[in-house]
C-alpha positions in Angstrom: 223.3 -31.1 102.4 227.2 -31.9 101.7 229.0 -32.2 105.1 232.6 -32.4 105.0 234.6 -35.5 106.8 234.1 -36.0 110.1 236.6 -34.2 112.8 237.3 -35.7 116.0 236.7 -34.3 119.3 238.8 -35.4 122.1 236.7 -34.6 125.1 237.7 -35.5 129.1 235.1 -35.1 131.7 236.9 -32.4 134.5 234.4 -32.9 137.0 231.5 -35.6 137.6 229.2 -35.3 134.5 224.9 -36.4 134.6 223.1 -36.5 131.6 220.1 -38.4 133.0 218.0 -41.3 130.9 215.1 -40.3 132.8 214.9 -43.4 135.2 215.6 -43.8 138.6 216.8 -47.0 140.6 215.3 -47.7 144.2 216.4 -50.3 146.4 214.3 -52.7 144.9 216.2 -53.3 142.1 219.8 -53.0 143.5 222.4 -54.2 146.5 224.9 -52.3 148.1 227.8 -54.0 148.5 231.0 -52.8 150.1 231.8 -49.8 147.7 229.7 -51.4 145.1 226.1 -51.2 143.7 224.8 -54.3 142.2 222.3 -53.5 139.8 219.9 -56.7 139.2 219.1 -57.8 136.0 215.3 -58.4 136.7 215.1 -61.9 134.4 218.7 -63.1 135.7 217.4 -62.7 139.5 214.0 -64.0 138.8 215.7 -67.0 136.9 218.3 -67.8 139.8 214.7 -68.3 141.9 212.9 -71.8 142.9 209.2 -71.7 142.4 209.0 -71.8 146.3 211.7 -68.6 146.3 209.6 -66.2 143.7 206.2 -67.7 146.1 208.4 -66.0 148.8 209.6 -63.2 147.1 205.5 -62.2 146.3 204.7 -63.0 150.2 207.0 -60.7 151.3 206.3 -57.6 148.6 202.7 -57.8 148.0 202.0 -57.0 152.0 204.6 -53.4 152.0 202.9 -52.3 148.2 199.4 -52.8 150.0 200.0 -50.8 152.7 202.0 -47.8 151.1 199.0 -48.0 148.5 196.6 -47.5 151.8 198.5 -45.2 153.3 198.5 -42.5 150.0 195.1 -43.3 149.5 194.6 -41.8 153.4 197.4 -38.8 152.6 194.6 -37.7 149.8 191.9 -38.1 152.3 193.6 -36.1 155.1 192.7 -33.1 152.8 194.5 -29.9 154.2 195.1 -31.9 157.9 198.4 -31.3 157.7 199.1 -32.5 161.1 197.6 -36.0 160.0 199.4 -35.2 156.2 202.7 -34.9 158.5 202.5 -38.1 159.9 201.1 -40.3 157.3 204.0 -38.9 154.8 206.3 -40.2 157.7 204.6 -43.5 157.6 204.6 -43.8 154.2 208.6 -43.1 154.4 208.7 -45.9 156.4 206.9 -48.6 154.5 209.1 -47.8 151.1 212.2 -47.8 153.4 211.1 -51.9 153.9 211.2 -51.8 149.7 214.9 -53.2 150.0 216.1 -56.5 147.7 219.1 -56.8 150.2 216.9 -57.2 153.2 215.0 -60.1 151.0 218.1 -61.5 149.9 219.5 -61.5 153.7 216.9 -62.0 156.1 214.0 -64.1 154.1 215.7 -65.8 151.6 219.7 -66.2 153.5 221.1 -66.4 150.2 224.9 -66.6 149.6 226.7 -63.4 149.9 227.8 -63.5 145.8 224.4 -64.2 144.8 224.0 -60.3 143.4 227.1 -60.5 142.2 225.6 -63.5 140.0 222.4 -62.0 138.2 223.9 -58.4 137.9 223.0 -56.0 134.9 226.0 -54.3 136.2 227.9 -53.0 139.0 228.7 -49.0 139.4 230.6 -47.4 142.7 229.6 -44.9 145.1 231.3 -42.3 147.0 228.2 -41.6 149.6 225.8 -44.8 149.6 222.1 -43.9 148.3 219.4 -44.0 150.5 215.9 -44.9 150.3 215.2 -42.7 147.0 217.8 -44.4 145.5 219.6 -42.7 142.8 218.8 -41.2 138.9 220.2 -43.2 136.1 223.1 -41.8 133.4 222.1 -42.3 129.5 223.2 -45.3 128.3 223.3 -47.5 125.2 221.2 -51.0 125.0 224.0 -52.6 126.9 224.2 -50.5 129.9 227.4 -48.8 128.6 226.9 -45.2 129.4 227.9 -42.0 126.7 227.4 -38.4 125.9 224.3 -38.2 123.7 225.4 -35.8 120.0 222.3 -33.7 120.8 223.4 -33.1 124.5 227.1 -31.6 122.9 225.3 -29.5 120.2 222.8 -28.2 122.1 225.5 -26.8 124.3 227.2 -25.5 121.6 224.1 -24.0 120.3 224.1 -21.9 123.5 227.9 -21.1 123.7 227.7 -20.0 119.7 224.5 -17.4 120.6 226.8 -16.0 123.7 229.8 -15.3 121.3 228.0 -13.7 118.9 226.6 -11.0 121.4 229.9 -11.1 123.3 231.9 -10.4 120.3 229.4 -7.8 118.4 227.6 -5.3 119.8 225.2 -4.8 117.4 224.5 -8.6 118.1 223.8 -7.7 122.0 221.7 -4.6 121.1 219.4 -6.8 120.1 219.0 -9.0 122.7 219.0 -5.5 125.1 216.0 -4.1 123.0 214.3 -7.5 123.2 214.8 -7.5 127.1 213.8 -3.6 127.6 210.6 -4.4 125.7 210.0 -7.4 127.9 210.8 -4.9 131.0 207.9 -2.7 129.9 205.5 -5.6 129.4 206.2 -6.6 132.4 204.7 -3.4 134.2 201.5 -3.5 131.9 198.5 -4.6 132.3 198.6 -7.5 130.1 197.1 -10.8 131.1 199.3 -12.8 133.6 199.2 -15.4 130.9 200.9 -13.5 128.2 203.8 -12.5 130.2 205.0 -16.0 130.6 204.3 -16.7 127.4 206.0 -13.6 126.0 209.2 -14.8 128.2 209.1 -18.1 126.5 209.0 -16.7 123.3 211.8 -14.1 124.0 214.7 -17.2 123.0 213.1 -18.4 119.9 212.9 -14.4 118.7 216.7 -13.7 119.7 217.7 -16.8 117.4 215.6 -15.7 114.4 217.4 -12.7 114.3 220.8 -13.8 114.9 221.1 -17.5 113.6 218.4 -18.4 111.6 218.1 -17.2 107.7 214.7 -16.1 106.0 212.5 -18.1 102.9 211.9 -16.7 99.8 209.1 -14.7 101.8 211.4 -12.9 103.8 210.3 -15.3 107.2 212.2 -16.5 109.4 212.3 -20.4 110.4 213.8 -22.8 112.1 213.8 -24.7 109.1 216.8 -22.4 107.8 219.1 -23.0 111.4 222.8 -22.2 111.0 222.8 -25.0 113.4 221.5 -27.1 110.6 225.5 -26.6 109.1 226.3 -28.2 112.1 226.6 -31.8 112.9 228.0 -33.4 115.9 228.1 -37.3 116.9 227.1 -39.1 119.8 230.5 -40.1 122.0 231.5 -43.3 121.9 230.3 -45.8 124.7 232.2 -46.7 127.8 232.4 -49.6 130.1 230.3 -48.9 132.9 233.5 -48.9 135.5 233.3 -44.8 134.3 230.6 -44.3 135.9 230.0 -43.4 140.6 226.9 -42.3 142.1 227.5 -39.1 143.7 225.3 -37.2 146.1 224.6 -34.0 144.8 223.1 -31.0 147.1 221.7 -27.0 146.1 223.8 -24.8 148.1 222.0 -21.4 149.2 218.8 -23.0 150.3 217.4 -24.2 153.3 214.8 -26.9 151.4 215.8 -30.3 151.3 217.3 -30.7 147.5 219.4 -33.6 147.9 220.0 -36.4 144.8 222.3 -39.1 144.3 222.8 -38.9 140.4 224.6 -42.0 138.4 227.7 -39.5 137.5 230.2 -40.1 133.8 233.4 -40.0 136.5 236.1 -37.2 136.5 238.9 -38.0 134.6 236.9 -40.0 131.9 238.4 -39.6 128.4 235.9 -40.1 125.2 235.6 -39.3 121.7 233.1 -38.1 119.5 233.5 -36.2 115.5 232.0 -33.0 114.6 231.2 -32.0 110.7 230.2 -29.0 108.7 228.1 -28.4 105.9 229.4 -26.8 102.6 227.8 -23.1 102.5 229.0 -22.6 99.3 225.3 -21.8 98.2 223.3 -22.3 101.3 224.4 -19.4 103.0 223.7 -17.0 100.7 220.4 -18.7 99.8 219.4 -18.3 103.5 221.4 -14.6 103.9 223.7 -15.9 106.9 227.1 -15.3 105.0 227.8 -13.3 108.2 228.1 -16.8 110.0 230.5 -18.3 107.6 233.4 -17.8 109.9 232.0 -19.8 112.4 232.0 -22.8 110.6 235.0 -24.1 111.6 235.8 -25.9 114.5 238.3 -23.5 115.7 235.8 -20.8 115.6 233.3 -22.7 118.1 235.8 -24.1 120.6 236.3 -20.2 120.7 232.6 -19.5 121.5 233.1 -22.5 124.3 236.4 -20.6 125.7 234.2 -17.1 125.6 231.2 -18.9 127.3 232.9 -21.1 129.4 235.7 -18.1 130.7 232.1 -16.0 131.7 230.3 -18.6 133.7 233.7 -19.5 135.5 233.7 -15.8 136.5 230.5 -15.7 137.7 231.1 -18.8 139.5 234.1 -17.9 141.4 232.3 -14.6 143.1 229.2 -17.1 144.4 231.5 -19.8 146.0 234.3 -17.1 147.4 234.0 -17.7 150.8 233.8 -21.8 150.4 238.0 -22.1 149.4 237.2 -26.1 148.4 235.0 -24.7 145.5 236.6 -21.6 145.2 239.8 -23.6 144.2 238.5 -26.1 142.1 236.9 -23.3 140.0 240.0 -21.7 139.9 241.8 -24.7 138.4 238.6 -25.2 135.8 239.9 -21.4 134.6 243.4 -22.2 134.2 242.1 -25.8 131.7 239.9 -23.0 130.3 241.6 -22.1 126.7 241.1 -21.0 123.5 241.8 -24.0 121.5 240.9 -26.9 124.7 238.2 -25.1 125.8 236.0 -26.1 128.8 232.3 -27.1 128.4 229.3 -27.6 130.8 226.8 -30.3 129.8 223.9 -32.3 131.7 222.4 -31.3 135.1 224.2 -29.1 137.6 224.6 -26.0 135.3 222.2 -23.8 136.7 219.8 -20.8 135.5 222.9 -19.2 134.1 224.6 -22.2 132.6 221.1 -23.2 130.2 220.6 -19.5 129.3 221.7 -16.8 127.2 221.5 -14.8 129.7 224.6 -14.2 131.4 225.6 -11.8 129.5 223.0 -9.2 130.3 224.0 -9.9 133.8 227.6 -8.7 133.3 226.9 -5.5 131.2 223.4 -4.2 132.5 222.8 -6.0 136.5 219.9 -3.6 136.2 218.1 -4.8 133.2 218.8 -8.5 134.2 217.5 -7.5 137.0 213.8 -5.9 136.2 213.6 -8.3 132.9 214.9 -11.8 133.7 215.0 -11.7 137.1 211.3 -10.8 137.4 209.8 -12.6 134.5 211.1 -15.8 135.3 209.7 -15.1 139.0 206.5 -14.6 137.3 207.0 -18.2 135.4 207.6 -20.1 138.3 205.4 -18.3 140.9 208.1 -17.8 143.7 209.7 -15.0 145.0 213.5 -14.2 143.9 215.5 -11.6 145.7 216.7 -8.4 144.1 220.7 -9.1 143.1 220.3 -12.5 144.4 219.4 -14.6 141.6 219.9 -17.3 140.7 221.2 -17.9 144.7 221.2 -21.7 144.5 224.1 -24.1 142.9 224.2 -27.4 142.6 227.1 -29.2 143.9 228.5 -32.7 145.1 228.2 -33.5 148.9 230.5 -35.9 150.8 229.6 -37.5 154.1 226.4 -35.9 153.8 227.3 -32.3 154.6 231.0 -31.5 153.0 230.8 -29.5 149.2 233.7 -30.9 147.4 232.8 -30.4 143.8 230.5 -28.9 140.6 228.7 -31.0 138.0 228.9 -30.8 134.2 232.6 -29.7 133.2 233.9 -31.6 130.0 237.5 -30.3 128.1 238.3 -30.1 124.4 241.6 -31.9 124.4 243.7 -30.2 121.7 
């Protein structure tokens, strides 16, 4: 397919952003230091080691892997004791707590102060120091310079472009409401447990047949023939890793113990990435999606971000109104929130409501979300949800171990 030149996207993170690699650093493989973490570059540190230091280095490790090997080999044992579960969960706490490089570097070896410093992969700030978890890892390229993947931007723009289209055509919503009031009813059946969930699953893929995806010469729908497919959007360009603080992030509205420290793209953070559109000359008629052509334009989806973005930023506002730090940070996201530099959440932090189509249904027919979402995705996860209390948890950044001071995941399109 024929894409026309690429357009730039100015983009500027407006609150911490975390699109995760999938990894996680302990506090094996990094130092604190003053405001700084030292993340070691495994062959550099081993390298800056004498024969007799790496002999060390095994003494000192092999004994505290050993014993938290032992002790999770007992936790299995202990079976459903969970008196004895308890406490060998607390000692096993304690043995990966001893799983510290800078206690090494300090007590056994008493190496110079800058030796970190010296066989860094990099160095990244804090705001509240990690503990013994240590803390998940941003995406980044093959030289530890962090970015915002193409697939993470489209993929959010996927979602925005499916709320607009229901937000701005009724016809388009009717759809999803017949979808959700037959769901409703299978949900009081007597079908299998199994084929629910699966039915729930299923619901998204159905909704995007009928509204953005074209049909084959057959007359079948495929994800093959994706509007999306007309769509093409870059990775950002990399950044020096001084854009980047580990923040601790927290779920508000539960009493379990949710706390992360997450390897955050810092607010304030300016990139750039390009976005491109096919030619639907023939395609779109081909596929019958001639309906869509107006929303191939950038324009047209920075509108479905403004639509999406305005909605969740309501919703939003009415969870956090009684914490006034939240309240008026969400407040200033609405007023950044426009047409043409629209907001956009990305990466971890957005929540049931911020992944999902289903915000919408929320707004128009509480009811409906209610019987449908609300209780199928209860059935999914096998947990209870409240009735006109779901989602009730948010994730948010924690200072000092207790304070809320901001959200995750809120990027601008800077016009």
């Amino acid at each position: 397919m024929k894409f026309n030149d690429n357009t730039p996207l100015k983009l500027k993170t407006m609150t911490p952003v975390f699109i995760g690699d999938g990894g996680t650093l302990k506090p094996l493989s990094y130092v604190l230091e003053g405001k700084m973490i030292r993340v070691l570059d495994e062959e550099a540190f081993f390298n800056r080691l004498s024969e007799t230091e790496k002999e060390r280095y095994y003494k000192w490790l092999d004994p505290i892997l050993t014993d938290i090997a032992d002790t999770k080999q007992k936790i299995i044992a202990a079976g459903k004791d969970l008196e004895l579960r308890t406490q060998l969960q607390r000692q096993r706490r304690e043995l990966e707590s001893k799983l510290s490089i800078k206690d090494f570097l300090t007590n056994v070896l008493r190496v110079p102060k800058d030796f970190a410093a010296e066989c860094q992969a990099y160095a990244v700030s804090f705001r509240t120091a990690p503990e013994r978890d240590g803390f998940r890892t941003h995406i980044k390229d093959t030289t530890n310079c962090p970015y915002i993947p193409g697939s993470e931007l489209k993929g959010a723009l996927r979602t925005a472009l499916l709320h607009a289209l229901m937000k701005t055509d009724e016809k388009n919503y009717a759809t999803f409401e017949k979808q959700l009031k037959g769901y409703r009813n299978d949900l009081q059946s007597k079908l299998p447990l199994g084929e629910k969930i699966r039915r729930l699953r299923r619901m998204n893929d159905e909704l995007e047949d009928k509204l953005i995806r074209g049909k084959d010469k057959k007359g079948n729908t495929d994800a093959k023939y994706d509007f999306l497919r007309f769509l093409q959007v870059s990775d950002s360009n990399s950044l020096s890793t001084s854009s980047l603080c580990v923040e601790m992030a927290q779920s508000q509205g539960t009493g379990r113990y949710t706390r992360q420290w997450l390897e955050t793209m810092a607010e304030g953070t300016e990139l750039t990435a390009t976005i491109a559109f096919g030619d639907p000359t023939l395609i779109l008629e081909k596929l019958n999606l001639q309906h869509l052509e107006s929303w191939l334009s950038k324009d047209k989806i920075l509108e479905a971000c403004y639509l999406r973005s305005q909605d969740i930023l309501e919703e939003e506002i009415k969870y956090f109104a009684s914490d006034s730090e939240i309240k008026n940070l969400i407040e200033e996201l609405q007023e950044h929130n426009q047409p043409h530099s629209p907001l956009l959440r990305l990466g971890q932090g957005q929540g049931f409501l911020g992944t999902t189509i289903n915000l919408l249904v929320k707004h128009k027919d509480p009811e409906l979300f209610d019987a449908a979402i609300r209780e199928g995705v209860s059935l999914q996860r096998r947990w209870k949800t409240q009735k006109n209390h779901f989602p009730k948890t948010r994730r948010v950044i924690i200072e000092n171990h207790k304070v809320p001071i901001g959200l995750l995941g809120w990027i601008k399109f800077i016009s």
